[in-house]
Backbone bond lengths (Angstrom), bond angles and torsions (degrees), N, CA, C in turn:
res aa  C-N    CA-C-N  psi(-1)  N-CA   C-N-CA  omega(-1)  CA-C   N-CA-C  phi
1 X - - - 1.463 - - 1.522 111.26 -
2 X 1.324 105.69 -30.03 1.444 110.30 -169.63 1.852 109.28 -72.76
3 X 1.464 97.95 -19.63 1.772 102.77 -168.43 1.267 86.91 -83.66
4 X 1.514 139.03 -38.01 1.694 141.65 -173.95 0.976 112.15 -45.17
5 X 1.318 106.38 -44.15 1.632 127.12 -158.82 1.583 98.45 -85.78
6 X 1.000 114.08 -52.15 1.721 112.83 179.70 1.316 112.39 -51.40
7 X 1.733 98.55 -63.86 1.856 104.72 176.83 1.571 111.72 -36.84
8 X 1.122 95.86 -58.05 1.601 97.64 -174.03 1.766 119.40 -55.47
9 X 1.204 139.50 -20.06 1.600 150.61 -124.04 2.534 60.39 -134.95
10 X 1.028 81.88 -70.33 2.091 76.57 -170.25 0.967 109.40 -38.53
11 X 1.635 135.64 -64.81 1.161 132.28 179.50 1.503 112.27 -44.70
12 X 1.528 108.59 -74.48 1.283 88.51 -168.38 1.791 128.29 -40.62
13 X 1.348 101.84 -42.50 1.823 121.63 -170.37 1.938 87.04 -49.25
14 X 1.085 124.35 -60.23 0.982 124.55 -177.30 1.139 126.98 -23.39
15 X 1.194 107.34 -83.99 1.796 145.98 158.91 1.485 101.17 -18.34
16 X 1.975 111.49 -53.94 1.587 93.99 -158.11 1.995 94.32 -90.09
17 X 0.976 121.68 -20.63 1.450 122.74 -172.80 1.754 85.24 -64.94
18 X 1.319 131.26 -91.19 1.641 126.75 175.99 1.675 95.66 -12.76
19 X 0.845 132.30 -71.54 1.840 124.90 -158.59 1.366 103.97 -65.38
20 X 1.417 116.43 -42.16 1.347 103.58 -167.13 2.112 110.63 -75.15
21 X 1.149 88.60 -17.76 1.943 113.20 -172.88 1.471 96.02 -56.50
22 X 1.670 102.48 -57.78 1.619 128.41 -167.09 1.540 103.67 -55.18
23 X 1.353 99.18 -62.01 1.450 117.28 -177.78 1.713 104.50 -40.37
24 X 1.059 92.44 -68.70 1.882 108.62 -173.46 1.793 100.65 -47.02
25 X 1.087 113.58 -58.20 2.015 116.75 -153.84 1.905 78.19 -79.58
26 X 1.125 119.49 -35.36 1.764 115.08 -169.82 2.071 98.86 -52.82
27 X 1.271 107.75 -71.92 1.785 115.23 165.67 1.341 113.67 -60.44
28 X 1.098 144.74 0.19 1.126 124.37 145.86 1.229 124.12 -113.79
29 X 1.187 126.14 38.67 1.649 137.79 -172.37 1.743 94.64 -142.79
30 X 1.597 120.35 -32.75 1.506 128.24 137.45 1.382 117.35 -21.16
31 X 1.410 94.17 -73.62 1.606 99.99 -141.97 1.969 92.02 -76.50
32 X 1.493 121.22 -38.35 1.231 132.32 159.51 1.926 119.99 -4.91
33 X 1.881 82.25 -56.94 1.381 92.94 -166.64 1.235 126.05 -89.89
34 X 1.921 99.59 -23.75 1.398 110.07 165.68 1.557 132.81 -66.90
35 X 1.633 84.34 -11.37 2.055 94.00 176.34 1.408 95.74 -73.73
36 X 1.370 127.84 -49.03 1.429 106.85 -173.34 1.314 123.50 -68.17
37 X 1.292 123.16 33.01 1.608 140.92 -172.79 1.999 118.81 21.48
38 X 0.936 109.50 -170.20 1.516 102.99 -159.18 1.620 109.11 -117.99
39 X 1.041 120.52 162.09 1.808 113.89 -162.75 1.913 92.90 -104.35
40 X 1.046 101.20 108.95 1.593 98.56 159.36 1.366 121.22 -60.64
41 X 1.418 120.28 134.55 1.336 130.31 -178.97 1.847 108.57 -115.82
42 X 1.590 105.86 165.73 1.199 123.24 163.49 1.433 99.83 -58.59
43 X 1.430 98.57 144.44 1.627 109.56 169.71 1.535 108.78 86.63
44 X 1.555 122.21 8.92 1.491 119.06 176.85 1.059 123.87 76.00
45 X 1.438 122.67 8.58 1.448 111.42 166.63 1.484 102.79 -121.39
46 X 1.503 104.19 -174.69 1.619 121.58 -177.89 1.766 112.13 -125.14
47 X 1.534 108.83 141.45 1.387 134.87 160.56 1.062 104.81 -37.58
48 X 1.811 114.42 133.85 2.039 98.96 154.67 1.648 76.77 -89.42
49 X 1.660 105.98 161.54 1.401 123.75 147.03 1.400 122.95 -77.73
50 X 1.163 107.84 6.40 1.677 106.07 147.62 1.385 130.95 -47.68
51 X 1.397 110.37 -33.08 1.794 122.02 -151.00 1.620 82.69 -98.45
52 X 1.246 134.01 -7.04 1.618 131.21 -153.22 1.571 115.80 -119.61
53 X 1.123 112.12 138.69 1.672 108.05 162.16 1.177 110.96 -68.75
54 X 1.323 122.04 148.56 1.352 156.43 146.86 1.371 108.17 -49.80
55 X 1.702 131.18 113.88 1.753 120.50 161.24 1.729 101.01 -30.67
56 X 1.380 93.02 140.30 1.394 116.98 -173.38 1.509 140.19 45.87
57 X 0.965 85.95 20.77 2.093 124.40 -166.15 1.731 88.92 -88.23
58 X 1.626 115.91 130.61 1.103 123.17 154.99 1.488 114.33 -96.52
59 X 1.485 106.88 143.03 1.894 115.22 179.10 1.544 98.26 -31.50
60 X 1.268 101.62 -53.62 2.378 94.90 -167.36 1.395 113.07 -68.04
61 X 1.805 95.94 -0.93 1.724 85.49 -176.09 1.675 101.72 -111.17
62 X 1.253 106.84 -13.70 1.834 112.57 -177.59 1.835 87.18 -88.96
63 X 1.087 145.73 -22.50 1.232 139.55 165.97 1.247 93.54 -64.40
64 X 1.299 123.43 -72.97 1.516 107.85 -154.30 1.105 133.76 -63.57
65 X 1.572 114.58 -0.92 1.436 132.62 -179.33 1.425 106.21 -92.32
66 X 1.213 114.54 -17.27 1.879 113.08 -155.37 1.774 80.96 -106.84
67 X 1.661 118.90 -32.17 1.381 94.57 175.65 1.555 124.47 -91.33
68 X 1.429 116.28 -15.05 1.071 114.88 147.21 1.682 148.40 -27.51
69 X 1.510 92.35 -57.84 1.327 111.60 150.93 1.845 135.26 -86.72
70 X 1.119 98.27 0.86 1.468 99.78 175.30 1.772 94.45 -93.74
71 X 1.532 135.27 -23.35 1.177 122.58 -175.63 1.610 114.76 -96.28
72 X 1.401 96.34 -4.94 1.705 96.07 171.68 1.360 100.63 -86.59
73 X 1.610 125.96 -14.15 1.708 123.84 -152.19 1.751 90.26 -82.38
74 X 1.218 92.00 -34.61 1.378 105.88 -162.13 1.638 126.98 -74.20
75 X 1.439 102.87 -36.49 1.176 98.30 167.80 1.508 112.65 -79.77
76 X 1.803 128.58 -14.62 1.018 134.42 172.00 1.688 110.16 -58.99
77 X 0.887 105.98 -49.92 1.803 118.13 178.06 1.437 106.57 -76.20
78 X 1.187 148.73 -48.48 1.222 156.18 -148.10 1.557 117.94 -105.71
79 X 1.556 116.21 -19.12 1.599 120.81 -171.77 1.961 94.29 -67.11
80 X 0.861 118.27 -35.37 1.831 131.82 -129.17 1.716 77.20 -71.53
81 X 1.612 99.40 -62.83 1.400 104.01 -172.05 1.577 115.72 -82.75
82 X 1.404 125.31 -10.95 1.230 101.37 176.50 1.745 119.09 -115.06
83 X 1.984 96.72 44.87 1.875 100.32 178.67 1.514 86.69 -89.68
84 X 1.406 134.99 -53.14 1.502 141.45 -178.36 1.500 92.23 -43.71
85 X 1.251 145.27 -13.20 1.224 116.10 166.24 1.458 113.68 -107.75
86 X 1.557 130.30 -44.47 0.865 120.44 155.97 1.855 137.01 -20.74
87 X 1.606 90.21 -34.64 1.459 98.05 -168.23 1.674 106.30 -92.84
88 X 1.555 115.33 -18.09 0.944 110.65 177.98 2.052 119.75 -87.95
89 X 1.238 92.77 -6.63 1.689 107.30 164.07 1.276 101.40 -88.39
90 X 1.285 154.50 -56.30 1.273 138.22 -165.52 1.550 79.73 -62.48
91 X 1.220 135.15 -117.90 1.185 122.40 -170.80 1.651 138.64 37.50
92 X 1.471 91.90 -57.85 1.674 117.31 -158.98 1.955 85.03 -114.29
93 X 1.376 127.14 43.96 1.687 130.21 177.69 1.426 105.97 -163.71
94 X 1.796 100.17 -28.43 1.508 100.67 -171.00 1.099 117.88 -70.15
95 X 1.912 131.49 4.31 1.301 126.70 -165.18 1.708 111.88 -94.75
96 X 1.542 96.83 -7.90 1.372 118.44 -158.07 1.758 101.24 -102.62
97 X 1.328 109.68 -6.71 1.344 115.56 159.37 1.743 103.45 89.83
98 X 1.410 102.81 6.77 1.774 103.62 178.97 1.374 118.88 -60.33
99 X 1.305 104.17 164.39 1.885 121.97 177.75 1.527 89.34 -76.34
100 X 1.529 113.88 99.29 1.658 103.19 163.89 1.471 121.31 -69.01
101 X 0.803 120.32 -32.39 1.378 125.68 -167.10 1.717 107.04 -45.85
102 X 1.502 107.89 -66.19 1.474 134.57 -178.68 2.076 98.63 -55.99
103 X 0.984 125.00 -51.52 1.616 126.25 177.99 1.260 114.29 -59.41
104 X 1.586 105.05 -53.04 1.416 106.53 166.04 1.429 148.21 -48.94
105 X 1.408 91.23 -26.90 1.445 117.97 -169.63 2.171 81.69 -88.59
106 X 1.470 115.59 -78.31 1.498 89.36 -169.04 1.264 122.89 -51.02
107 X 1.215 143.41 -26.72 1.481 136.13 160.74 1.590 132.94 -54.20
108 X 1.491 113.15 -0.42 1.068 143.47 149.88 1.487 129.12 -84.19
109 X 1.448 111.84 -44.65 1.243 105.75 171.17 1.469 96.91 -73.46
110 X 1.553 123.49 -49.61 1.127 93.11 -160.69 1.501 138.38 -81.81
111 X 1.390 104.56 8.37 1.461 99.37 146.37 1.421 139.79 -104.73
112 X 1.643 107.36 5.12 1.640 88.96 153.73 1.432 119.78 -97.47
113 X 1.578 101.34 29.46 1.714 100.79 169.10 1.549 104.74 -98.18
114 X 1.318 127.49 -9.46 1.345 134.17 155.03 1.795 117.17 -47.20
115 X 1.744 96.33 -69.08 0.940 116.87 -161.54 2.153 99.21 -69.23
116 X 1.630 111.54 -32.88 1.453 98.70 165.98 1.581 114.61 -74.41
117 X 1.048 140.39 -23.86 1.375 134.67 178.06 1.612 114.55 -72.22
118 X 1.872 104.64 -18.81 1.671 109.38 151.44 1.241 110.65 -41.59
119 X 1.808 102.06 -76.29 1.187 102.76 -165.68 1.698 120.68 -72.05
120 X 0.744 138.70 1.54 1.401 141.44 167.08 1.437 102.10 -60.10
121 X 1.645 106.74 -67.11 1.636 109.39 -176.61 1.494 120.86 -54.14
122 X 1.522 110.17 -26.83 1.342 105.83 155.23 1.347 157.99 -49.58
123 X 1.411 94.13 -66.20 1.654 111.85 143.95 1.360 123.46 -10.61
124 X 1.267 133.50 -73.50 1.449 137.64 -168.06 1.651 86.14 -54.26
125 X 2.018 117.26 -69.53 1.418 106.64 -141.85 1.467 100.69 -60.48
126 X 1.391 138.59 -33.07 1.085 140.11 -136.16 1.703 81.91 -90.52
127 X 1.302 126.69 -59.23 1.606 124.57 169.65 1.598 117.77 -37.11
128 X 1.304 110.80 -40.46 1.559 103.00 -175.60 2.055 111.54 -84.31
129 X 1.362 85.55 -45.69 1.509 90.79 172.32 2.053 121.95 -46.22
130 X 1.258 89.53 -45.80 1.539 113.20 -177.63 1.643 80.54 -63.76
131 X 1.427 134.69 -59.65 1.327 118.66 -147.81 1.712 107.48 -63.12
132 X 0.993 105.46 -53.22 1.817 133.15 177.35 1.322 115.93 -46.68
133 X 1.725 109.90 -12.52 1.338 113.60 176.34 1.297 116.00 -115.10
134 X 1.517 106.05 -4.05 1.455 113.02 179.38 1.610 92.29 -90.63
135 X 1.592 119.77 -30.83 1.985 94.52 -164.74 1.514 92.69 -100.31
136 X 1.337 133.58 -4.49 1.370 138.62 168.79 1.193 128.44 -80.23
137 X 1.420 142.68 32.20 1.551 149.02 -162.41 1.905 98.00 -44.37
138 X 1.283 116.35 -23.37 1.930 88.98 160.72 1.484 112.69 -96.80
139 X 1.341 122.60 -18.70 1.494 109.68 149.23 1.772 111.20 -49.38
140 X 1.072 118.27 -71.72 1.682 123.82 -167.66 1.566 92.72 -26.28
141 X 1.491 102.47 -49.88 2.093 96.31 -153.13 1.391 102.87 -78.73
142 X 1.348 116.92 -9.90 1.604 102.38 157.68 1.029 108.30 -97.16
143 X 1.283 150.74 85.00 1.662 143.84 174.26 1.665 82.98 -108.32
144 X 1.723 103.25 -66.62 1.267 112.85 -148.78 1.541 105.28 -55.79
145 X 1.551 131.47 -27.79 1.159 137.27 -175.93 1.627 110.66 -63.45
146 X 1.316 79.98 -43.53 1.925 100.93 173.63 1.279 110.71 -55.02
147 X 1.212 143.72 -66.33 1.569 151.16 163.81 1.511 127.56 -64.34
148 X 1.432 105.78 7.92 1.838 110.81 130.83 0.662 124.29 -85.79
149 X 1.770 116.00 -54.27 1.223 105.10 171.35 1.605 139.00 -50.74
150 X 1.215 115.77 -21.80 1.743 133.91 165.44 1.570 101.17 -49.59
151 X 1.463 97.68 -77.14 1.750 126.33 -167.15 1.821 96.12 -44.86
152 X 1.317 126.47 -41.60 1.263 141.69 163.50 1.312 116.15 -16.62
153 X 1.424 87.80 -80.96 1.406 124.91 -165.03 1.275 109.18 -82.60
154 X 1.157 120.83 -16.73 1.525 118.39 162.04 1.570 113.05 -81.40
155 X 1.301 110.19 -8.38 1.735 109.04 -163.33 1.271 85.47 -87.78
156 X 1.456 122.04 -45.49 1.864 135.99 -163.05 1.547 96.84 -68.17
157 X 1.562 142.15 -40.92 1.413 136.55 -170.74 1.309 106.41 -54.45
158 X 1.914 93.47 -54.04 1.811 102.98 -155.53 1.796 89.34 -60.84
159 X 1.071 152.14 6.39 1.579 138.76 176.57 1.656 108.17 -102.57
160 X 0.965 118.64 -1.67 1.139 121.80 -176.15 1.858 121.08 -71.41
161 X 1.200 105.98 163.37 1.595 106.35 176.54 1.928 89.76 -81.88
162 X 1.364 112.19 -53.56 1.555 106.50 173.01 1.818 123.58 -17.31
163 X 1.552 89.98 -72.00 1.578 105.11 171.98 1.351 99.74 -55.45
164 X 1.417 155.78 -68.26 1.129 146.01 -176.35 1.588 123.79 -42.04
165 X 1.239 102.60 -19.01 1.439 100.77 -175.42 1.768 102.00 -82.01
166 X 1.797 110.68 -60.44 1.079 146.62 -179.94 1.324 101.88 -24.06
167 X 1.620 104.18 -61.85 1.929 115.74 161.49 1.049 117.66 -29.28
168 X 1.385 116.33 -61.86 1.891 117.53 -154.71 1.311 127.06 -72.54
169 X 2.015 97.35 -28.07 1.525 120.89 163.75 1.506 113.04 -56.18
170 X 0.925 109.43 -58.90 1.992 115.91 158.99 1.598 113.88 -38.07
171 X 1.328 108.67 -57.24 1.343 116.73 -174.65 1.632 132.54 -57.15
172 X 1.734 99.78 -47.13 1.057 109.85 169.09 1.099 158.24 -0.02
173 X 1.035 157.09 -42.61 2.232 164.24 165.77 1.762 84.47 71.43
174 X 1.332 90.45 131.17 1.916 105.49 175.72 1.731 91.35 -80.96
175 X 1.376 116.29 143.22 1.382 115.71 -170.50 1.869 92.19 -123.09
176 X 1.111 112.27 20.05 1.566 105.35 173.66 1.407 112.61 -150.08
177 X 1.857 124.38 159.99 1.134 102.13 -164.44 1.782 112.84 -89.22
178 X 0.654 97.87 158.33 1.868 99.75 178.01 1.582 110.52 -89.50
179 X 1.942 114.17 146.84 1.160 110.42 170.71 1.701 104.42 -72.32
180 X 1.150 108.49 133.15 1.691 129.75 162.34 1.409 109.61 -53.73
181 X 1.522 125.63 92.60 1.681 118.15 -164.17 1.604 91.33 -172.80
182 X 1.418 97.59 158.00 1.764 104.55 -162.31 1.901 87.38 -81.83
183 X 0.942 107.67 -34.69 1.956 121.67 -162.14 1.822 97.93 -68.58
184 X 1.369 99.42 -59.63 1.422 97.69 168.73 1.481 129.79 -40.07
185 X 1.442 100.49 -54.95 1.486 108.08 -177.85 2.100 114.42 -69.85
186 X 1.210 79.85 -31.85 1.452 75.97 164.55 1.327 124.20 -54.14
187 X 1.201 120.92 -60.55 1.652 133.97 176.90 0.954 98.03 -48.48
188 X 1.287 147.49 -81.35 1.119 154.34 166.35 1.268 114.57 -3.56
189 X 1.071 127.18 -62.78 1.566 137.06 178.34 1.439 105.73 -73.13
190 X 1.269 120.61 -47.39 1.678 113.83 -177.73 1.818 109.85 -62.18
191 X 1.355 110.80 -20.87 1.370 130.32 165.69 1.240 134.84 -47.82
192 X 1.268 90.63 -56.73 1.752 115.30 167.38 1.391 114.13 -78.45
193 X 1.539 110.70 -32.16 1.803 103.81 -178.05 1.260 87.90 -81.89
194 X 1.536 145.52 -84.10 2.004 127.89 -160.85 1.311 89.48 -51.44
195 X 1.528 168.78 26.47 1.613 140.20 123.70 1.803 99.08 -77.04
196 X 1.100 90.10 -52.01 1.904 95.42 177.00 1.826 102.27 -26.95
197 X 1.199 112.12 -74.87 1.491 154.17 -158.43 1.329 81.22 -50.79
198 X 1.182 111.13 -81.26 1.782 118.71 -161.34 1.655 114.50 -49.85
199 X 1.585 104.76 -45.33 1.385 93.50 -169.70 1.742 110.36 -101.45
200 X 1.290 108.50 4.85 1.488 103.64 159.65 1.361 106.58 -94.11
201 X 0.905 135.60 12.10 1.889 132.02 -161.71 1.900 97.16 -70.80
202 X 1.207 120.31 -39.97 1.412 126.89 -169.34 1.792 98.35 -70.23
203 X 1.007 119.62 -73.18 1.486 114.56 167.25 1.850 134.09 -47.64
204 X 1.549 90.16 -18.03 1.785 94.75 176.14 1.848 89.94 -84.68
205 X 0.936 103.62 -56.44 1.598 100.10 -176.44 1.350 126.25 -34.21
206 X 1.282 110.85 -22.00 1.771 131.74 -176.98 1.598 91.34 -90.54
207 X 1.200 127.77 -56.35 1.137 122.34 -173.62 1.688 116.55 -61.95
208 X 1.457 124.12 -44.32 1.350 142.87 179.10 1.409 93.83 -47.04
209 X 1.773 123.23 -52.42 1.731 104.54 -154.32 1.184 103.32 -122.37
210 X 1.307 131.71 10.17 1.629 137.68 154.51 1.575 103.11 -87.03
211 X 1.198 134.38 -46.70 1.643 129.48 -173.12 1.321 118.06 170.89
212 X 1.651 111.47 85.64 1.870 100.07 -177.57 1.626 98.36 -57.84
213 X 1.132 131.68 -28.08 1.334 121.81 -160.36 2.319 112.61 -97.17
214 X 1.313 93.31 4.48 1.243 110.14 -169.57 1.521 111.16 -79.47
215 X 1.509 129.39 108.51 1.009 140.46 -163.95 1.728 112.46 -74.31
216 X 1.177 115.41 -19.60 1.753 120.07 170.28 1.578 98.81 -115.71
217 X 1.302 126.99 40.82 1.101 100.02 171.46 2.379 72.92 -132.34
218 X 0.899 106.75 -25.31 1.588 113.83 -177.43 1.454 70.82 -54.98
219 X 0.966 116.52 -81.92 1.791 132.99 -138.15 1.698 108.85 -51.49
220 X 1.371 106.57 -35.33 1.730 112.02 179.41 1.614 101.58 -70.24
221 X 1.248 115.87 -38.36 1.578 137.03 -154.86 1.625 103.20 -54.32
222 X 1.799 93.18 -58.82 1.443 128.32 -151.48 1.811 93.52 -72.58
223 X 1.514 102.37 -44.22 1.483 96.84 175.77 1.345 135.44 -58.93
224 X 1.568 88.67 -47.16 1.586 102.00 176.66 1.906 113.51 -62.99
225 X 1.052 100.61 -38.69 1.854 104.34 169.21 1.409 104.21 -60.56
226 X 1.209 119.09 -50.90 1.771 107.41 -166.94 1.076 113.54 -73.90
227 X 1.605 127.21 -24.65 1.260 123.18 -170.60 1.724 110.24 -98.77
228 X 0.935 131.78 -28.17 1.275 122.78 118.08 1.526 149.63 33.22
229 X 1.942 83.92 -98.65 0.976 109.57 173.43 1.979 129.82 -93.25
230 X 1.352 78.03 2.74 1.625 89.36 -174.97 1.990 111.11 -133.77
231 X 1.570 110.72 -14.16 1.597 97.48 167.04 1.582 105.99 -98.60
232 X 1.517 99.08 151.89 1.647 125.75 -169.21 1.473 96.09 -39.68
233 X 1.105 102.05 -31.12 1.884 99.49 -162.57 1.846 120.32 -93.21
234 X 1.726 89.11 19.14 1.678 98.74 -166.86 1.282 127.85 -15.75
235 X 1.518 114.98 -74.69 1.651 116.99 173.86 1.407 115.46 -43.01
236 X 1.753 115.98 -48.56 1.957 98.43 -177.93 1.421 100.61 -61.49
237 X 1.065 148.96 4.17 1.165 129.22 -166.45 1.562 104.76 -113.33
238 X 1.271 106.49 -39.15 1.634 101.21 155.50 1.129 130.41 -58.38
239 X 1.541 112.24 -29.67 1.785 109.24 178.03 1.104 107.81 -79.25
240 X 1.875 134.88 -20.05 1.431 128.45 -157.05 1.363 92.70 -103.02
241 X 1.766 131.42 -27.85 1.212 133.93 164.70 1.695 98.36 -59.25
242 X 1.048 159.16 -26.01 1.389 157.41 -85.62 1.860 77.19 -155.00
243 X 1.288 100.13 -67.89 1.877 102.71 -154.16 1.405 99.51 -75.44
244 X 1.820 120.77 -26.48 1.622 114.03 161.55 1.806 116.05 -65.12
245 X 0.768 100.17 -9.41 1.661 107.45 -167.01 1.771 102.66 -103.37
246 X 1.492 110.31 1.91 1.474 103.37 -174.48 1.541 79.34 -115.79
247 X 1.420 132.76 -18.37 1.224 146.02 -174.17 1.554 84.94 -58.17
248 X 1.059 110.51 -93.34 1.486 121.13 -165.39 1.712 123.34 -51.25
249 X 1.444 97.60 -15.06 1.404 82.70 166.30 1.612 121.67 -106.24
250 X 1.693 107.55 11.00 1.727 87.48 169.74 2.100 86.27 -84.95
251 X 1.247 98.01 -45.61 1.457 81.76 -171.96 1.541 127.38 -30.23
252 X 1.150 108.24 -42.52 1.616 110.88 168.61 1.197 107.89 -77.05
253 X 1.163 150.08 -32.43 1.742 138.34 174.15 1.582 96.83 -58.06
254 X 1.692 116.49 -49.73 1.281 86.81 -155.28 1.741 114.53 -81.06
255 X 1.418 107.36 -10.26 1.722 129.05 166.78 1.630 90.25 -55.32
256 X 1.128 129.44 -90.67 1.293 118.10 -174.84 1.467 127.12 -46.73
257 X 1.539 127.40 -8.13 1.739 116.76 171.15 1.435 84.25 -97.37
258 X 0.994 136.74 -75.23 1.709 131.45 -163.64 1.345 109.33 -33.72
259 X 1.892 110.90 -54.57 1.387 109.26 -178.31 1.625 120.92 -44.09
């Protein structure tokens, strides 16, 4: 009982030192980007300098900064809700007498190697799109029309039976025991990050075209995913997050036709 008790007191210590790490390099890799201030565009809104090179910055090196920080963002946003799963795989290995620590740990990486191969695929569109709107000034003046319509359409997913399903796969408790194996746990984790992936996709999308680099827009994001994904009442909370989130995007359609 006494090794239970330890294991358990590690994990957690673990878990919150990683969040608080994330947390910390997440605001100051923020605030980093906000010194280099933001490019005003046609149509009233502004560039993140995320989508942009740096003077004397090569593409593999303005990539490697934007994925850098998209995998610290991520485990910053993403730990809260995915220790209840972590903990429920040690759980579903511990009968088999394995080193949790070491399993645990690859079922972790391997789903924020999901969630970085998001952001990788991102990168380019968000670079080319950004480019097309800088030499296009009637592209630019529809951006903002463009990112209601997103914010929209993300409010309309989270109501879905889709999104409800997407949830429960997240939600789940493993009801069998798992083989104790580095290969296993991998799958496992790449498992949970494309369910991760899939059923946050409506809320990353809000985040992608309002501000990957936006420190209250992480913070609304991160809540609405964890709570979610972690109170008894998950789905109402996606649909009532869902009908505020359709809230906000006529408000921005109609900010952008009036504007």
């Amino acid at each position: 009982m006494d090794a239970v008790r330890v294991s358990r007191h590690v994990f957690f210590l673990a878990a919150a030192l990683l969040f608080a790490g994330s947390v910390a390099a997440t605001i100051l890799g923020c605030a980093s980007m906000s010194s280099m201030g933001v490019m005003p565009m046609p149509g009233g809104w502004t560039m993140s300098m995320a989508w942009m090179r740096m003077p004397g910055q090569t593409w593999a090196g303005a990539a490697s900064m934007f994925l850098g920080m998209w995998v610290v963002m991520m485990v910053a946003m993403m730990l809260p809700s995915l220790i209840p799963m972590l903990w429920r795989y040690r759980e579903a290995v511990a009968a088999n007498g394995a080193r949790l620590g070491g399993l645990t740990a690859v079922v972790g990486a391997a789903y924020f190697v999901v969630w970085t191969a998001f952001g990788l695929a991102a990168f380019p569109i968000g670079v080319a799109l950004s480019a097309l709107a800088m030499r296009q000034p009637e592209l630019s003046r529809a951006v903002p029309v463009a990112i209601g319509l997103v914010v929209l359409g993300a409010g309309g997913l989270q109501l879905t039976a889709w999104k409800a399903r997407r949830l429960e796969c997240c939600r789940e408790a493993s009801d069998r025991t798992l083989p104790a194996d580095a290969a296993t746990a991998w799958r496992h984790g790449v498992r949970l990050g494309l369910d991760c992936v899939r059923c946050c996709a409506p809320l990353t999308a809000i985040l992608l075209v309002i501000g990957v680099m936006d420190l209250r827009a992480m913070l609304v994001v991160t809540a609405a995913i964890t709570i979610e994904r972690l109170a008894p009442a998950g789905p109402a909370v996606a649909r009532a997050t869902g009908a505020v989130v359709i809230g906000a995007g006529l408000i921005l359609l109609a900010r952008a036709v009036v504007g």
